[in-house]
C-alpha positions as CSV (number, residue, x, y, z in Angstrom):
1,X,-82.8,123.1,150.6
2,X,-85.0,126.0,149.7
3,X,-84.8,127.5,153.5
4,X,-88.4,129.0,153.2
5,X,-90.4,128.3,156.3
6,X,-94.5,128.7,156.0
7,X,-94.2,131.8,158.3
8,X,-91.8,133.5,155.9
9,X,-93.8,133.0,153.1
10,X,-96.8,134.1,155.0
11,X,-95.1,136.9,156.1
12,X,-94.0,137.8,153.0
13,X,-97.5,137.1,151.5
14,X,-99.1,139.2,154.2
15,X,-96.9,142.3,153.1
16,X,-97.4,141.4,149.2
17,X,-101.2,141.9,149.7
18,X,-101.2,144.4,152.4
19,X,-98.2,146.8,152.5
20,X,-96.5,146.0,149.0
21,X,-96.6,149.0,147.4
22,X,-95.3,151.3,150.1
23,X,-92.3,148.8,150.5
24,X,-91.2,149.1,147.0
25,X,-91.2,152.8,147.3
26,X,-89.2,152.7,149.7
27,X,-86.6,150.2,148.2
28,X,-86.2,152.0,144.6
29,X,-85.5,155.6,147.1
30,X,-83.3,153.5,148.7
31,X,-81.8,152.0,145.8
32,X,-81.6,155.7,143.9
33,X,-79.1,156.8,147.2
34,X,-76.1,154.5,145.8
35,X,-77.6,154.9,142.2
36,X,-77.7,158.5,142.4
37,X,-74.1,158.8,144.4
38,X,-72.0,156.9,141.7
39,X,-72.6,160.3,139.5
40,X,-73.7,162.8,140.9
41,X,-70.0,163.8,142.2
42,X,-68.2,163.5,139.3
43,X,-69.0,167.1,137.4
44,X,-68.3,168.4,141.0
45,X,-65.1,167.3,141.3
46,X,-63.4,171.0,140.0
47,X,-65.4,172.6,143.1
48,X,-64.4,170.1,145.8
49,X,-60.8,170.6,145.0
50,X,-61.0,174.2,144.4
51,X,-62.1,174.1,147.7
52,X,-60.8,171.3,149.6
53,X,-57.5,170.9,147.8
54,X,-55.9,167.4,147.1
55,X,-56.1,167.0,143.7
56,X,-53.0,164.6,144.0
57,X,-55.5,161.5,145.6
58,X,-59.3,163.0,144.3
59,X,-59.7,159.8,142.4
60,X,-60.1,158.0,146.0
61,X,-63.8,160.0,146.3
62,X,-64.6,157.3,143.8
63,X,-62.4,154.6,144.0
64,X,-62.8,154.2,148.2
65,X,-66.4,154.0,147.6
66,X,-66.4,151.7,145.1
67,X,-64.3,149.4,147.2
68,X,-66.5,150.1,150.5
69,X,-69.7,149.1,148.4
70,X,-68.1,145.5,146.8
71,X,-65.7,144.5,149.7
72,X,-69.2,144.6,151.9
73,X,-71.6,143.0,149.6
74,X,-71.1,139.8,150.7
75,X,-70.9,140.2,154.3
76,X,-74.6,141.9,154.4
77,X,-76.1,139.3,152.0
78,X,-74.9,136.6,154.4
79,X,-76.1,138.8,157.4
80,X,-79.5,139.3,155.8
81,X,-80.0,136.1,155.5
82,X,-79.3,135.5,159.2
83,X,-80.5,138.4,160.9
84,X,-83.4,139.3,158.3
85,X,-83.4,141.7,155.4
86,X,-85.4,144.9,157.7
87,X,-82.4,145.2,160.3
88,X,-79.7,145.3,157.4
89,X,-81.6,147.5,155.1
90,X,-82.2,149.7,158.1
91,X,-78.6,149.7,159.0
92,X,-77.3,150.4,155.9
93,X,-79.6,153.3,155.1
94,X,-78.1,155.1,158.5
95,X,-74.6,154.4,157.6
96,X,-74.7,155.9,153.9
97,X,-77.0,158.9,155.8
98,X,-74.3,159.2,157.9
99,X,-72.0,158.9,155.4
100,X,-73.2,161.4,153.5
101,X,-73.7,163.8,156.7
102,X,-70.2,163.6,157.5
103,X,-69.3,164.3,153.5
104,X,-71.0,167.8,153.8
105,X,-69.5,168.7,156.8
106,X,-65.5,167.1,155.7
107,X,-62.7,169.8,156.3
108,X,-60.3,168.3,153.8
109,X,-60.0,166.0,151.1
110,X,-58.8,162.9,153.1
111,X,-62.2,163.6,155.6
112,X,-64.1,163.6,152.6
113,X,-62.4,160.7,151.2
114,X,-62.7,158.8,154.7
115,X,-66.6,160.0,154.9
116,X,-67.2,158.6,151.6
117,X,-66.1,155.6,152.8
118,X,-68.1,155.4,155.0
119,X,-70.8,156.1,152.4
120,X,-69.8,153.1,150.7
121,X,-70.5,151.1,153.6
122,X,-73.9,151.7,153.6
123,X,-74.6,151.5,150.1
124,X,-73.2,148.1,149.6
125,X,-76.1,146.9,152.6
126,X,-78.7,149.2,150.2
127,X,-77.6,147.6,147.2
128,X,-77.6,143.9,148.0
129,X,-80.5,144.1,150.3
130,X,-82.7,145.9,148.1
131,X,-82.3,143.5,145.6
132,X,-83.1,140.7,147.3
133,X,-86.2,142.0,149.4
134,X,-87.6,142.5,145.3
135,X,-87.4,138.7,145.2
136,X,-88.5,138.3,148.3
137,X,-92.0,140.1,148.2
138,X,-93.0,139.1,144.4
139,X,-93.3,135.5,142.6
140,X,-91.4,134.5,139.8
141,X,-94.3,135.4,137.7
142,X,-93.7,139.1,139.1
143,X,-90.3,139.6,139.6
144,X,-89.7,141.2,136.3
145,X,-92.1,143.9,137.0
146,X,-90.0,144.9,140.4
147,X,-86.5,144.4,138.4
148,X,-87.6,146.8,135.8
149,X,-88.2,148.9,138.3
150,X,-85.1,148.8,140.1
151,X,-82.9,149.3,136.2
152,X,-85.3,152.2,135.8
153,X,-83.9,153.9,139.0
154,X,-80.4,153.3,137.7
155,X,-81.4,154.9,134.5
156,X,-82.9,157.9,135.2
157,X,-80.0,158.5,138.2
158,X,-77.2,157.5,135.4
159,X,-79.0,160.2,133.4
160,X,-79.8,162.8,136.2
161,X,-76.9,162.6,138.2
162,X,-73.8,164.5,136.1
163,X,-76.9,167.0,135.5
164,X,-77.9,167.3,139.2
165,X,-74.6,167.7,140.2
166,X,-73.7,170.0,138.3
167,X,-76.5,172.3,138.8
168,X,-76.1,172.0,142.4
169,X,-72.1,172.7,142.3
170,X,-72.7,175.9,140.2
171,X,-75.8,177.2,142.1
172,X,-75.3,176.5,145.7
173,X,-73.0,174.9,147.0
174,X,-70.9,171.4,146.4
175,X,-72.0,170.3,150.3
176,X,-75.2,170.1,149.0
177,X,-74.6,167.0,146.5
178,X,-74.5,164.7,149.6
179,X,-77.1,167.0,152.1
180,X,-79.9,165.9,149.4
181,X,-79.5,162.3,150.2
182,X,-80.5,162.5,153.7
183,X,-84.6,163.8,152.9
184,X,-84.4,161.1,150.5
185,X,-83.1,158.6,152.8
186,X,-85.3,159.9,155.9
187,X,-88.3,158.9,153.6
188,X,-87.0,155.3,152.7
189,X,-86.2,154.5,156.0
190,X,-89.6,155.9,157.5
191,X,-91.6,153.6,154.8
192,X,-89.4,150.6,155.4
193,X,-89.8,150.8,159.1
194,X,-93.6,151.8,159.5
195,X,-94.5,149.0,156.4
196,X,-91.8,146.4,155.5
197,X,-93.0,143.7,158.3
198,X,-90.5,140.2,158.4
199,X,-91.3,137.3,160.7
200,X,-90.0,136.5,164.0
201,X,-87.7,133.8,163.8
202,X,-87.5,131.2,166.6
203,X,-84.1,131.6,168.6
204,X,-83.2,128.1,167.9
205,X,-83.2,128.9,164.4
206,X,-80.6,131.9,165.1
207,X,-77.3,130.8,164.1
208,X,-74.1,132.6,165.4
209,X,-72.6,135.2,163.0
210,X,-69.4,134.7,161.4
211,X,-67.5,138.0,162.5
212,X,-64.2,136.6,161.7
213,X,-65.2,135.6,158.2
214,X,-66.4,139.0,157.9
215,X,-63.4,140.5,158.7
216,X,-61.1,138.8,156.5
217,X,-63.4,139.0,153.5
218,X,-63.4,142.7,154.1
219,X,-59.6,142.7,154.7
220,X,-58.9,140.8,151.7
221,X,-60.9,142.1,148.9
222,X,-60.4,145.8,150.0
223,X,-56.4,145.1,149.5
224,X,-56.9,143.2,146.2
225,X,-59.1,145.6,144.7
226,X,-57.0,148.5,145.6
227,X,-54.1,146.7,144.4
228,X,-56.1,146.8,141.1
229,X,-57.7,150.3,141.0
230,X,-53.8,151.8,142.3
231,X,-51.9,150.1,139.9
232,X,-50.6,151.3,136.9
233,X,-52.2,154.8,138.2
234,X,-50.1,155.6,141.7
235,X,-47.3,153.2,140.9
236,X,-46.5,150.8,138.3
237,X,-47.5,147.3,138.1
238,X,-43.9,145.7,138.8
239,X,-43.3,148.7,141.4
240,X,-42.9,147.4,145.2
241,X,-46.2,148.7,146.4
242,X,-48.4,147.2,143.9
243,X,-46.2,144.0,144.3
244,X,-46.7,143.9,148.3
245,X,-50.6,144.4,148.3
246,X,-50.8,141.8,145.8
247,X,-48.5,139.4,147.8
248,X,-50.5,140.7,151.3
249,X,-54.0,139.8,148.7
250,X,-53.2,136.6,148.1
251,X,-52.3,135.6,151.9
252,X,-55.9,137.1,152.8
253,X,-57.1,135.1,150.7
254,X,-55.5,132.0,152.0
255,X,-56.4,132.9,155.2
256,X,-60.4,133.2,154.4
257,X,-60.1,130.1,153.0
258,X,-58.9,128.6,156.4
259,X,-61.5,130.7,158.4
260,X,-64.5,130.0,156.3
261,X,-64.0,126.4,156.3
262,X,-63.7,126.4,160.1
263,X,-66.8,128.3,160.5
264,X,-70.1,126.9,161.2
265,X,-71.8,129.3,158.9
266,X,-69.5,131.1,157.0
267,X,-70.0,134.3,155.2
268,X,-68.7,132.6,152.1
269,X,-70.3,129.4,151.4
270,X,-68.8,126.8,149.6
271,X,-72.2,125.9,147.7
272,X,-72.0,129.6,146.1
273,X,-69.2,127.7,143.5
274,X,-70.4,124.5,144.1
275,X,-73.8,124.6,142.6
276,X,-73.4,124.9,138.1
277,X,-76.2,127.7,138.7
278,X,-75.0,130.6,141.0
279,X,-71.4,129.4,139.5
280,X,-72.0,130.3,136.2
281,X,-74.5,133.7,137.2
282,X,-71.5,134.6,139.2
283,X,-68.9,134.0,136.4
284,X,-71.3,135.6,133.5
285,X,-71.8,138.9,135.7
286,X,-68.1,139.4,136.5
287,X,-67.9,139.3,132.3
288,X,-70.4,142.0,132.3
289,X,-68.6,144.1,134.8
290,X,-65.9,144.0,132.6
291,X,-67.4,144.8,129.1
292,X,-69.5,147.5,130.8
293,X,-65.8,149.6,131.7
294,X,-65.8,150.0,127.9
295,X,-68.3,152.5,127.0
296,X,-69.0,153.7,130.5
297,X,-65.3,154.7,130.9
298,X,-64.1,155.2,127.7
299,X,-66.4,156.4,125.3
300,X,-67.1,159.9,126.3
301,X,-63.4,160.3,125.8
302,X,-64.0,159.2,122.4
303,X,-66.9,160.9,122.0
304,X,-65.1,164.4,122.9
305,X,-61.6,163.5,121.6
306,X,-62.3,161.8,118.2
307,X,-65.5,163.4,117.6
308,X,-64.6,166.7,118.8
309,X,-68.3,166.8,121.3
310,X,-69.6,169.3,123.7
311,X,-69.3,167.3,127.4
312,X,-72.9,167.4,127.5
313,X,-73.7,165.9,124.0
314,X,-70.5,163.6,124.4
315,X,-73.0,162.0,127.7
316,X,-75.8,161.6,125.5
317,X,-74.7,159.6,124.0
318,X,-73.5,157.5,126.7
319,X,-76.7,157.7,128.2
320,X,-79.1,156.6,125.8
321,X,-78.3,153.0,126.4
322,X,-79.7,153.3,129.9
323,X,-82.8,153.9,127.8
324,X,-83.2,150.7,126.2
325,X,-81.7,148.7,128.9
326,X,-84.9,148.8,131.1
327,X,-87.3,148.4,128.5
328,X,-85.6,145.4,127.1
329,X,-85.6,144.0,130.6
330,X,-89.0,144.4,131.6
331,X,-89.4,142.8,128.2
332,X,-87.6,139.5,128.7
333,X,-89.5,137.6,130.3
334,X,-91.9,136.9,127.3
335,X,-88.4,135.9,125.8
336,X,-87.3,133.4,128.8
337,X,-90.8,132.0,129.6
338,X,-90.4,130.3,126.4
339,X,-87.3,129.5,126.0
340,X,-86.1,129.6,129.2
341,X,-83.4,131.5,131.0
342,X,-80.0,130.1,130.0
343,X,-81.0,130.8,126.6
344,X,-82.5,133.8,126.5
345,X,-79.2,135.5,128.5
346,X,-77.1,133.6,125.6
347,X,-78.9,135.3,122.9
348,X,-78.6,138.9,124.9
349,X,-75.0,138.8,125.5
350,X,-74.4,136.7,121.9
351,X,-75.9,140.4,120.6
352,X,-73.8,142.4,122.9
353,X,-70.6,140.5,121.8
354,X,-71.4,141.4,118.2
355,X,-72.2,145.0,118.6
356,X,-68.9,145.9,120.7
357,X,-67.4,144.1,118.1
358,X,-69.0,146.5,115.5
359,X,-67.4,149.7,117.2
360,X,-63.7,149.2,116.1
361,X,-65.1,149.2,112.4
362,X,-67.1,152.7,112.7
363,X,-65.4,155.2,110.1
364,X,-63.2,157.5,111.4
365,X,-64.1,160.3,112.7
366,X,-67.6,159.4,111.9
367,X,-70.3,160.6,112.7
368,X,-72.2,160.8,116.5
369,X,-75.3,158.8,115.4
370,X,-73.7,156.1,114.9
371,X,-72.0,155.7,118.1
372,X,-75.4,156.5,119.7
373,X,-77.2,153.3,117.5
374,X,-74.7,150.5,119.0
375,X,-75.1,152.1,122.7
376,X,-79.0,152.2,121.9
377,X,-78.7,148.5,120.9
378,X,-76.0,147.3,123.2
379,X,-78.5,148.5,126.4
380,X,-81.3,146.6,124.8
381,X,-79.2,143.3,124.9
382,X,-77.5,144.2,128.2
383,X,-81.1,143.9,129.7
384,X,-82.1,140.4,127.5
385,X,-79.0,139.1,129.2
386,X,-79.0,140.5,133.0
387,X,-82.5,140.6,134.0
388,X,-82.9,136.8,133.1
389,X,-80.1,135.6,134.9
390,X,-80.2,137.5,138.2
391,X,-84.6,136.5,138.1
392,X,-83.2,132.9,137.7
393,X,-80.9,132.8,139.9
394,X,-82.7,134.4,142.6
395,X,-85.8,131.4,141.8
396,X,-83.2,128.8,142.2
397,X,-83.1,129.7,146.4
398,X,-85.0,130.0,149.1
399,X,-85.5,132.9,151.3
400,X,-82.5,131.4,153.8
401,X,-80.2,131.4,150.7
402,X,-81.5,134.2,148.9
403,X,-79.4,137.6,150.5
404,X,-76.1,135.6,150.2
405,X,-76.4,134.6,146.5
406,X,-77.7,138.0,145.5
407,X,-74.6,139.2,147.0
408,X,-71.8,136.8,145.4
409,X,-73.5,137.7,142.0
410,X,-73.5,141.4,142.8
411,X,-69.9,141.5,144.4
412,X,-68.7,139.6,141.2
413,X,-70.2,141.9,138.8
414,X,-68.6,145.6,141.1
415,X,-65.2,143.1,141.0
416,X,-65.8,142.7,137.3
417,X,-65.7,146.4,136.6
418,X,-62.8,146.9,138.5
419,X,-60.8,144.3,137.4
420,X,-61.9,146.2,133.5
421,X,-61.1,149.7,134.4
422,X,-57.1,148.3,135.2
423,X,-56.6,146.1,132.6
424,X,-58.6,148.2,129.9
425,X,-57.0,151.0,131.0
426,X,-53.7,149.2,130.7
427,X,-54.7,148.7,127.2
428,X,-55.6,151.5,126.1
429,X,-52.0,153.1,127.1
430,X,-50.6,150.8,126.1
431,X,-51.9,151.4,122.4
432,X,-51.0,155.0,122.3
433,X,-47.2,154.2,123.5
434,X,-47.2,152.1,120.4
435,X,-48.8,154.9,118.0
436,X,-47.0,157.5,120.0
437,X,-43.5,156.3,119.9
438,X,-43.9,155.5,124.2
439,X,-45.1,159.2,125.2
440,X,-47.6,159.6,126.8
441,X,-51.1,157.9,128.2
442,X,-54.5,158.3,127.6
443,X,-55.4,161.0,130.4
444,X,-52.4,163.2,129.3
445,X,-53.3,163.0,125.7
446,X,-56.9,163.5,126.2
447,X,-56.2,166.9,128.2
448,X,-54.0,167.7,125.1
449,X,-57.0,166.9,122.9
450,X,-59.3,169.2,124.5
451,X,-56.8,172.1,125.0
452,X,-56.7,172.0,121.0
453,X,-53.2,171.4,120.3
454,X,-52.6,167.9,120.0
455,X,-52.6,166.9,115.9
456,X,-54.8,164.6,113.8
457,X,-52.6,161.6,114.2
458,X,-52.9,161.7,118.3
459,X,-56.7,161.5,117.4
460,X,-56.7,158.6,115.5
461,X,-54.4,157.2,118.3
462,X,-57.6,157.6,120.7
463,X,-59.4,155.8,117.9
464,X,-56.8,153.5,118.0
465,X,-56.6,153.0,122.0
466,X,-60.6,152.9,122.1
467,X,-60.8,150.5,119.4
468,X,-58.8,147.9,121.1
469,X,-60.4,148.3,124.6
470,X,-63.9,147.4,122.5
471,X,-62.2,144.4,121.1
472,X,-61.5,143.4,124.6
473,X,-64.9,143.5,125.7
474,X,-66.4,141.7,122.8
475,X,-63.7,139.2,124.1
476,X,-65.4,139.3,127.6
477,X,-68.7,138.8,126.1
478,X,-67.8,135.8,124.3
479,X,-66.5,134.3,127.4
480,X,-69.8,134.9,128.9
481,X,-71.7,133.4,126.5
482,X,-69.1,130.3,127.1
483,X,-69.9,130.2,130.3
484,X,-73.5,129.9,130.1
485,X,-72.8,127.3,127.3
486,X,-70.5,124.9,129.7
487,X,-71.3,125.7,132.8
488,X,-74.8,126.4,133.5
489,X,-77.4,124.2,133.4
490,X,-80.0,124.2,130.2
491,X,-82.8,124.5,132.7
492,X,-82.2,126.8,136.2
493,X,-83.4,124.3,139.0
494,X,-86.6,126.6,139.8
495,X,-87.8,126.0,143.1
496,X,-91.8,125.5,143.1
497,X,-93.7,128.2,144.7
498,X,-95.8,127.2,147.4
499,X,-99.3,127.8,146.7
500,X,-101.0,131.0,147.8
């Protein structure tokens, strides 16, 4: 059940007492390459066009990344579990610094778009990979320490990268946003192969990868998810594109269900869904996803359109809940060592629930502290409720299980946040074609906004539009805390450690 032979452990023993610390190094550079990437092109975006062209289909430097990173997740959890975390890590850190190579060099926007596909390929093997080597090379006991860690990288790139960007867009030259990964990279890759040290397993205990299960995973989540982030953006819901890739979705998704169950050892598991734990994990994180679309994507609007902010201040206050959301992580586990972590991930996303639900009633205009205080307190119970559950989760495998259920719960937490950023964004428009009389949607009117010659009632119909999108992720909160209510289990089955 656990899948954790006496040389693993060993093994990972050996590089906990020996080699630890160079190993994590190398894992939080590696995970600051996809953390860092996420941001740092957006405030270069005016540059790239100016100089690329293809304004029409920019939104795909983001969008075909984001589907690269989640379509893959699961494919290199199950392939780290079979071939070994090293060879995946090390795979995936060549691919994004390929990836990001090619981006420098790209001729036109659709190279650039295709590179950063390719980018996305990578970072989906860094993200899931990393994650679950942290498990691997710490005890329960420990694992916070390494998590923290890890949010801490997100946090200081979520913070950085708009900056870095920037700076590097205005002062030399947009190429350079992707050239910097590769020194990084270099140095993660050098650490991980000179230091991270996995056993040799026996070639009986090799199983045969499921390629075919690979390929229609891939297949059918990159179709459904563009079907998502496309529509209502390149063509209407109803239209006959968005109706054909949903329709072409759904039959990929018939026919994974048909191949997985044939396979021997399918990328997909059945046991992901069938055990309450990893169920509910999986289920809670895709709520997160979701609610996080709300202040990530729409409050610097608000910020600059209601409260008339500078871009830069408009990000602060973004950004400060990437303060408290480390600190209350590395924090919780004196919170779930008591009351264990079912509980403790309730009463974080119980507090996250009633904070978004506090936005709608801030004054209007209001004033920017006040804002800032619910994103302050909304990180700090954002880390009570994720830390717990992905530490839990992660205890309730063993190392032969491990890479494949960090991925589901990673894959549904990117397919969370996609699946918020189309029907938020459906939201919020379709508030301000009530308020508006039918003209108009939330980009247009924002642009509007900032040109200065939109009046007060379009403000208040951002209000408006931003109000209801928190609303809806209060809503996804409650249905996490549901979740973990019915579904989970009081007490995560906690595999016992062997002894040292």
């Amino acid at each position: 059940m656990s899948g954790t032979t006496p040389a693993t452990r060993e093994a990972v023993q050996h590089t906990g007492t020996r080699q630890r610390g160079a190993v994590v190094a190398a894992l939080m550079l590696a995970m600051a390459l996809p953390a860092l990437d996420s941001t740092v092109v957006s405030t270069a975006v005016p540059q790239i066009v100016g100089d690329l062209g293809g304004f029409s289909v920019f939104s795909w430097l983001f969008s075909g990344y984001l589907l690269a990173v989640t379509v893959s997740l699961p494919v290199y959890g199950k392939l780290s579990d079979t071939l070994g975390r090293k060879p995946v890590l090390v795979a995936g850190a060549a691919v994004f610094l390929l990836g990001s190579l090619l981006c420098a060099l790209a001729w036109n926007m659709g190279a650039l778009i295709a590179f950063r596909i390719v980018q996305g390929l990578g970072g989906g093997a860094l993200q899931g990979t990393v994650q679950t080597l942290a498990a691997d090379l710490y005890p329960l006991a420990e694992r916070p320490k390494i998590q923290s860690r890890l949010s801490t990288v997100w946090a200081v790139s979520a913070v950085a990268g708009p900056g870095l960007g920037g700076v590097l867009a205005a002062y030399a030259d947009w190429r350079w946003i992707f050239l910097v990964n590769l020194p990084i990279g270099a140095v993660a890759l050098w650490l991980i192969v000179r230091h991270l040290h996995e056993p040799r397993r026996p070639a009986r205990a090799r199983v045969r990868v499921d390629w075919a299960g690979a390929l229609t995973v891939f297949a059918c989540g990159g179709v459904l998810l563009t079907a998502l982030v496309q529509g209502g953006v390149a063509w209407p819901w109803l239209s006959a594109p968005s109706i054909a890739l949903f329709a072409a979705g759904l039959a990929l998704a018939a026919l994974v269900v048909v191949v997985e169950r044939r396979a021997a050892d399918p990328i997909i598991p059945g046991w992901v869904w069938r055990r309450r734990t990893i169920a509910a994990v999986n289920l809670a994180l895709g709520a997160l996803g979701l609610l996080m679309v709300a202040p990530s994507v729409f409050l610097p609007t608000y910020a600059q359109s209601v409260l008339g902010l500078a871009p830069v201040t408009a990000g602060f206050v973004l950004s400060v809940w990437t303060l408290s959301w480390p600190v209350s992580a590395a924090l919780s586990q004196h919170v779930y060592r008591r009351i264990g972590f079912r509980d403790t991930a309730m009463l974080g996303i119980g507090a996250a629930a009633l904070i978004l639900l506090a936005f709608p009633f801030l004054p209007y205009p209001g004033a920017a502290w006040q804002p800032t205080l619910l994103m302050l307190l909304l990180g700090a119970a954002l880390g009570l409720f994720q830390l717990p559950l992905i530490v839990g989760v992660q205890s309730t495998v063993g190392w032969a299980e491990r890479g494949t259920t960090t991925a589901s719960v990673l894959f549904c937490r990117q397919t969370g946040q996609t699946i918020g950023a189309s029907v938020f964004g459906a939201v919020a428009n379709g508030v301000l074609a009530a308020r508006l009389g039918g003209a108009g949607d939330l980009d247009s009117v924002t642009r509007g906004l900032d040109a200065g010659t939109a009046p007060e009632a379009t403000r208040h119909a951002v209000a408006d539009a931003v109000h209801a999108v928190y609303l809806g992720a209060s809503c996804a909160a409650a249905l996490a805390f549901l979740v973990l209510l019915f579904v989970a289990p009081r007490r995560f089955p906690v595999l016992r450690e062997p002894a040292d």
